[in-house]
C-alpha angles and dihedrals in degrees: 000000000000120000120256103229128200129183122229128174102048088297100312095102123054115197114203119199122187110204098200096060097023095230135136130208133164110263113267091028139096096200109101122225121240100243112218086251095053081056107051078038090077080066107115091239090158099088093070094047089049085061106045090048091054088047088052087047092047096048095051092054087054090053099042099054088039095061094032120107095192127108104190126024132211113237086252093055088050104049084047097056086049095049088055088041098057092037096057101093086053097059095038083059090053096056097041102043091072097054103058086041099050088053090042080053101048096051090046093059086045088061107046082051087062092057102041098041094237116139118274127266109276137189132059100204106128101031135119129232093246086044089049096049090051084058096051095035085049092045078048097069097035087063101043084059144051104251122180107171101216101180129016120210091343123192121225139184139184115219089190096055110028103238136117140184147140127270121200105229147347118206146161113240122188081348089302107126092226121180103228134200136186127233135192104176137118081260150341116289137200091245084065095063089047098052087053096048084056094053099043092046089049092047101054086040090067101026098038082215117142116251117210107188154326139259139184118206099206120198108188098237083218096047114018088236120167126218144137148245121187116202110207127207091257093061093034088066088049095047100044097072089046085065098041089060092045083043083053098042088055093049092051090044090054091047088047093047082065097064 
């Protein structure tokens, strides 16, 4: 598969992505280039979904005890009812990944609508109603402000510090040039802030454009729910060097991994 290429820098960078692979590297060289996700990825996140896992296994077994008029249990029974037990986050995960996703998918086609003057997305068949409330609560906001999308899954890349990526959108919002990303987690995370921090300084790094802020565009991945969470300059500052050092622990893991 060819390599999507994009230029940066007024012209004197070229950026090329291979889709299949999902790597970037600067045209004319081998070496990949750590993306801003492969960085925040080197974050421990495995200690809430433990507990949410155990939480989901503990509840079924409530339930199922509770509803069960049985007093003793063959061991085949019982190895059932534990496989079940220790699946269940999977395929709670399963269920809930497409919700959050399907409303992160609709406003972003909203939005790219926006910029390149096409009609908006319509038609709800196939929602849910907490889908359906994410989009209005989403439509909602984009109402209540004045929202001009000014780039759609932009790619960005800092020449200081070697890494690249894709935000989702820069906009301005209530005339405030704000680097934007969309989430479709349970919650907002502190790898989201850092991620951000990543895209807006390499953005002003290229563009030499002021950033004003930050803001996270969160869809529950359950619900479909819609809310926001504005960064401002004063916790940018805090967050970027959170993401240089994971950006410096990646790179050292990647030299190790060559011993």
């Amino acid at each position: 598969m060819p390599y999507e290429t994009v230029s940066l820098y007024g012209g004197k960078i070229t950026i090329e992505f291979n889709p299949a692979l999902h790597s970037y590297r600067r045209a004319g060289e081998k070496q990949a280039i750590i993306s801003v996700t492969a960085a925040t990825g080197c974050l421990d996140k495995s200690r809430p979904l433990m507990i949410w896992a155990e939480r989901l296994a503990r509840e079924h077994y409530q339930e199922f005890f509770r509803n069960s008029k049985e007093t003793r249990y063959s061991q085949e029974q019982i190895e059932a009812m534990i496989e079940e037990a220790i699946t269940k986050h999977k395929v709670r995960l399963v269920a809930a990944a497409d919700s959050g996703t399907k409303v992160h998918d609709w406003a972003e086609q909203f939005m790219r609508s926006k910029v390149q003057g096409a009609s908006a997305p319509s038609g709800f068949d196939g929602y849910s109603e907490g889908e359906l409330n994410g989009i209005n609560a989403f439509i909602d906001w984009y109402n209540s402000n004045e929202v001009e999308p000014v780039e759609i899954e932009k790619t960005i890349y800092s020449v200081k510090h070697n890494y690249v990526g894709r935000t989702d959108l820069i906009a301005k919002v209530n005339n405030r040039l704000l680097v934007c990303d969309y989430k479709t987690g349970k919650g907002i995370y502190g790898e989201a802030y850092y991620q951000n921090a990543a895209y807006w300084n390499a953005y002003e790094e290229e563009t030499k454009a002021k950033i004003e802020g930050g803001l996270l565009l969160h869809f529950d991945k359950e619900t479909g729910a819609f809310a926001t969470k504005e960064i401002t300059p004063h916790v940018h500052g805090k967050n970027l060097p959170v993401f240089i050092s994971l950006l410096t622990v990646k790179k050292r893991e990647k030299e190790v991994s060559k011993y």
